[in-house]
N, C-alpha and C positions, 0 to 999 in steps of 0.2 A: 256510916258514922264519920269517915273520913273525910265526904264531904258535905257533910252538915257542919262540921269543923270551919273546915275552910269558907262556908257561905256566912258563918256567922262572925269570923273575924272579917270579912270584907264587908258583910252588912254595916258590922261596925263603923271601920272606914268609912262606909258612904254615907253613913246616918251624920256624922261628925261635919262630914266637909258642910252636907245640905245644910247642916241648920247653921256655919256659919255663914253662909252665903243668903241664905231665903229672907235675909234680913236689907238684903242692898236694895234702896232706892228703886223701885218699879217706876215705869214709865207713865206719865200725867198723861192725860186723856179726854175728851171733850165730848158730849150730845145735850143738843138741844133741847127744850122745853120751851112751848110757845112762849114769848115773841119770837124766839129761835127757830121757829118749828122748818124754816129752808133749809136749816143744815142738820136735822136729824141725820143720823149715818151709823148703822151699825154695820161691825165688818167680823165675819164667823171665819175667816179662816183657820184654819186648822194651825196648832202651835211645831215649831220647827222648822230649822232650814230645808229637811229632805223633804216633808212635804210640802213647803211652798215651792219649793225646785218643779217637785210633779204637778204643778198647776192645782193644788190643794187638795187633788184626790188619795186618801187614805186612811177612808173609815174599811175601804177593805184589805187595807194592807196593816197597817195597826201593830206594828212588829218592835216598837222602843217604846218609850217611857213616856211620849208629847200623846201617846194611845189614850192615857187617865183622861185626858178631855175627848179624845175623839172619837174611840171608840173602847171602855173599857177592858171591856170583854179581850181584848186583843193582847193581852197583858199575858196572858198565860205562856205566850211564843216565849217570853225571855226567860232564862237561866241563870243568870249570874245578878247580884242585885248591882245597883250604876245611878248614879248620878247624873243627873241631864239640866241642860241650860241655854236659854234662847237671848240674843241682845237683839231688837227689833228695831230701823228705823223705816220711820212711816212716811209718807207725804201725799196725804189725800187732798182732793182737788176740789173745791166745793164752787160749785156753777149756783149762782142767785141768780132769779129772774123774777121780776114782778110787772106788774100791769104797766104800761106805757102813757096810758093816757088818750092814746089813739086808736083802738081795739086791739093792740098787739101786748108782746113783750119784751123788756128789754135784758139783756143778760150783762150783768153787775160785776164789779170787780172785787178779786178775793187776793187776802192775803199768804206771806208762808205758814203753811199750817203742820207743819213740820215734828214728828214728837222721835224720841228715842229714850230706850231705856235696856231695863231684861224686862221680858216678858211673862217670860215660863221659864219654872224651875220645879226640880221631882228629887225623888228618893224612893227607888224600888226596890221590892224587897223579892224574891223568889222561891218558893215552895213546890213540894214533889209536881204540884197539879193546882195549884192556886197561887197565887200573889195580891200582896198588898203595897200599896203606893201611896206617898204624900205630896202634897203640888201646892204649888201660889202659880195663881195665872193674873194678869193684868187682862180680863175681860174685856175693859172698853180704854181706846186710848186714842183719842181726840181734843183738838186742840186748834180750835179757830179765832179767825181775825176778819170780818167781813163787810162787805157794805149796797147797800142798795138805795137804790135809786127813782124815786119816785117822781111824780110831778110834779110835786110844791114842795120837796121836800129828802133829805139826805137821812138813813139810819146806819151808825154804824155797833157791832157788836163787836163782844167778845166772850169766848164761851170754854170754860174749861172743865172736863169729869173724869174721872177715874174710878171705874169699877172693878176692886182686885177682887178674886177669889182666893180662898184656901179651903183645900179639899182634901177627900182620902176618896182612894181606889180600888177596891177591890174586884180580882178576878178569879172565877173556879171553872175548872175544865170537867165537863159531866163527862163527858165520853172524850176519845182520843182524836173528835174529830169537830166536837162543839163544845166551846169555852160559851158564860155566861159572864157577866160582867157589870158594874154599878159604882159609881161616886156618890159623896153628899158632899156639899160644900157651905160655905156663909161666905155672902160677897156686903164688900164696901161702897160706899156711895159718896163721890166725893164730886159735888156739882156746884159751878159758880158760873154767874154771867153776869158782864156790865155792858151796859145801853148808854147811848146818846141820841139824841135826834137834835138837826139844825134843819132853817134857819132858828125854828120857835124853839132855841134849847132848851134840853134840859137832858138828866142824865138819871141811870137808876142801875141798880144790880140785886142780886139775891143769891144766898148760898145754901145750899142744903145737905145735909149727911145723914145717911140713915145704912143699917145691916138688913139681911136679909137672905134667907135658904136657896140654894138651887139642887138638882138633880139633872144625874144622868144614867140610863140602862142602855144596853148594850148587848148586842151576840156575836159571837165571830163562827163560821162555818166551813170548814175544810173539808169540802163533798169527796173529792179525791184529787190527788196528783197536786199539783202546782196552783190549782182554783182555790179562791179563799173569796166567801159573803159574809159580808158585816152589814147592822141595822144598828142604828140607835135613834133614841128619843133623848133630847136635851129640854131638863126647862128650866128655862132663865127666871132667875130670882125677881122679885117683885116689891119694890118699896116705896113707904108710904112715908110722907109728914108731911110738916104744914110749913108751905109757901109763903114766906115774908119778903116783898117787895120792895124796894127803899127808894123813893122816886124823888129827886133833888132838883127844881125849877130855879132857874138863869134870876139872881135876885134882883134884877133892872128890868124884869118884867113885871110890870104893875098886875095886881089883881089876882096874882099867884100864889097859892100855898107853898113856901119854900121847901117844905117834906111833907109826902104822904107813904101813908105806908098800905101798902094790899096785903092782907092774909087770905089763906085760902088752904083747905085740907087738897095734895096733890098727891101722887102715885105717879109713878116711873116703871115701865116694867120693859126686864129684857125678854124680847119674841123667844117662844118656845122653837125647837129644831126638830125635825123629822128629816131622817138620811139613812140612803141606802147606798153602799159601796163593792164593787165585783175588782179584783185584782187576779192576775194568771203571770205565772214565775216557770219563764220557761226555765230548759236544763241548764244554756250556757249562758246565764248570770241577767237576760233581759225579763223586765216585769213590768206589765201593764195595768193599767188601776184607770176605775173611773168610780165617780158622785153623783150622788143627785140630792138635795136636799130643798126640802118645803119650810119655807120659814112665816111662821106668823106673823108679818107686821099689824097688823088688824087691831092686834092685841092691845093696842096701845090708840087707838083710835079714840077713844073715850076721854085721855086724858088731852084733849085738845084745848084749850081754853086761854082765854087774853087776859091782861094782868086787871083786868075789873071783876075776872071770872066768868066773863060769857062763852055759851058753849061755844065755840066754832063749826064745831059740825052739823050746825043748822042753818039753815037760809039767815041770809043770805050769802054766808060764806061758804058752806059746806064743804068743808075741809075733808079730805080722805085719806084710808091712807091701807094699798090694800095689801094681802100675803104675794109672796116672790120667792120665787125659787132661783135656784143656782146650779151648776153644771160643772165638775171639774175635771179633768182628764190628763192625764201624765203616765211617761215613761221614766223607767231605773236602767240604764246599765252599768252594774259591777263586774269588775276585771281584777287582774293582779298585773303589776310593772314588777322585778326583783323582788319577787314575798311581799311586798306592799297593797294590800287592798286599796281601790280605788272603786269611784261610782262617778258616773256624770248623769243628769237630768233634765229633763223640760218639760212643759205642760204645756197646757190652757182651760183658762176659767171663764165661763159665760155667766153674768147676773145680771135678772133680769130687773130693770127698774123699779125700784122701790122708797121714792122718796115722799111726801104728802102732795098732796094736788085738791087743784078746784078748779072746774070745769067754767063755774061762771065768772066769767070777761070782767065784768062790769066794778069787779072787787079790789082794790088796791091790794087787800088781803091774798089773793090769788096764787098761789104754789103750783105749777103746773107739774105735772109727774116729770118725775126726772130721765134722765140718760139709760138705756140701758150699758153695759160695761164688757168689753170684752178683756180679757187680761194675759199676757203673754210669758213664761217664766222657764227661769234656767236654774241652773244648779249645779254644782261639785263636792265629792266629799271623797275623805281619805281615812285610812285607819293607822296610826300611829304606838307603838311601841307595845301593840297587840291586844291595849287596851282603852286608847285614848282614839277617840270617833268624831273628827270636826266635820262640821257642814255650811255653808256657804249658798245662800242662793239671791237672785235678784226679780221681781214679780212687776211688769208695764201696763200699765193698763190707759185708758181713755180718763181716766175718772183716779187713779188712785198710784202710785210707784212705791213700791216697798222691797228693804235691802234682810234678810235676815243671816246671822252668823250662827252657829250652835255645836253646842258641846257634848259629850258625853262620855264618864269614864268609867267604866266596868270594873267590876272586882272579883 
């Protein structure tokens, strides 16, 4: 009784701080839709500084509150209900290449595509053998500046989206040694792009917003000792409306409509996730984790199309855009300095190329598949006044630099 007491005045506490905070400003964010379609980019890392620290591996480790997205089920580990909070800044690297002109390609020059905000924010609650969670996560958060280079001819964009989620968590432990676990979410859609092309100006943009369901399930499994598997399915929300185009011609060009506009019924949808994660916690405080996750781009291959509405995915463009998986692997170790808990960390993350592509040469249209990504990452964290848990990590890659800070205060 005594301590139902005490969970339910600290739930309190934590219920309070989350909601006045889950209200700050999230971080703006940017994906493509054709004309855009070179800088498609979606990025599934896992929310939190400790597991960017570990190279993004920890759907089998799952042990705090950034779990609601990764893997729910893993929810059941925690005791005490806590408040959690991520500030993430981003700097992904967007390589354009398009046809030459002379059977090759040429690679284009990109702008800072730089974004910052919070990311991820939770309120957990904890029960004898189950738990419930609430979250805002900033889903998608890109934000470019680009330009390419053709043969007759200069395009430059800009392209900006932000897709939040707000969710609930729930997790139940059947046995003492497998948790089960699930979210439901509605995510926002908040997408805008403006275009120029010179010398033959002209300029155009279109904005679009729309809501939409996601899900996630989840197991966690603690076979014995120190080994923990986790599995989850994510499926990313899917949104539809209609594509209003606003296209503005150079008005000292003779013979031009100085506005047209394109309508078009469109859809957006985020790839579904399939992930499997293995973590082992030796005795003196080192723990090992690694990922694997299959992601659907595919999914999204249908919605290919140029602003008159031709498919692209058919001759003679044929656009593609196929599924890619990811690799994350990382190490934990916790110590103690003077009663002080500490942890330091590092990873690495392998993804494999996933960007659209066309094989055939001959197409100014042309996206050739992209880079695959190798990604390098550290980390530190400390536990302060027995209940306040910061984390710190930095994430290198070929393709993408990202800084994450994170909090978290227990009650």
């Amino acid at each position: 009784m005594e301590r139902r007491k005490k969970l339910g005045v600290r739930g309190i506490w934590g219920f309070m701080i989350f909601t006045f905070i889950v209200w700050a400003p999230g971080e703006a964010g940017a994906i493509t839709i054709w004309p855009n379609a070179s800088y498609f980019n979606f990025s599934f890392n896992n929310p939190g500084a400790r597991a960017n620290g570990m190279g993004g591996a920890f759907i089998g480790v799952a042990d705090d509150a950034t779990a609601a997205y990764t893997n729910p089920a893993g929810l059941t580990v925690l005791t005490r209900p806590e408040v959690a909070g991520e500030y993430k800044y981003s700097n992904p690297a967007v390589l354009v290449r398009s046809y030459n002109g002379a059977g090759g390609y040429t690679e284009n020059t990109y702008d800072d595509n730089s974004t910052s905000g919070i990311s991820f924010l939770s309120f957990s609650y904890p029960f004898e053998k189950a738990n419930i969670t609430v979250f805002r996560h900033a889903l998608v958060n890109f934000d470019i500046s680009a330009q390419e280079r053709y043969p007759t001819y200069i395009f430059n964009t800009n392209t900006q989206t932000n897709v939040t989620t707000y969710g609930v968590a729930v997790a139940y432990k059947i046995f003492d040694t497998l948790s089960i676990g699930g979210s439901i979410g509605f995510s926002e859609l908040d997408f805008r792009s403006s275009f120029d092309q010179s010398p033959i100006y002209w300029r155009g943009s279109f904005q679009n917003t729309d809501s939409a369901e996601n899900f996630t399930v989840g197991l966690f499994w603690n076979p014995f000792g120190g080994l923990n598997i986790g599995a989850v399915y994510r499926y990313g929300p899917k949104f539809s409306y209609v594509n209003q185009v606003l296209i503005q011609y150079h008005p000292g060009i003779p013979d031009l409509k100085e506005v047209q506009i394109y309508l078009r019924d469109d859809e957006y949808k985020i790839p579904d996730v399939y992930g499997i994660g293995v973590s082992y916690r030796f005795p003196f405080g080192l723990t090992l984790a690694a990922d694997y996750n299959y992601i659907r781009y595919s999914q999204n291959e249908g919605s290919l199309y140029d602003l008159d509405g031709q498919d692209m995915t058919v001759p003679p463009f044929s656009l593609r855009w196929d599924d890619a998986y990811e690799i994350h692997a990382g190490l934990e170790w916790a110590f103690t300095v003077r009663d002080t808990p500490l942890a330091v960390r590092t990873g690495y993350a392998f993804k494999e190329a996933h960007g659209i592509y066309n094989n055939n040469i001959a197409s100014y249209y042309a996206v050739p598949q992209g880079d695959d990504e190798n990604i390098f990452s550290a980390g530190f964290g400390v536990v302060l006044f027995k209940n306040l848990q910061l984390d710190f990590s930095g994430a290198w890659g070929n393709l993408s630099t990202e800084y994450i800070a994170s909090a978290v205060i227990r009650f």
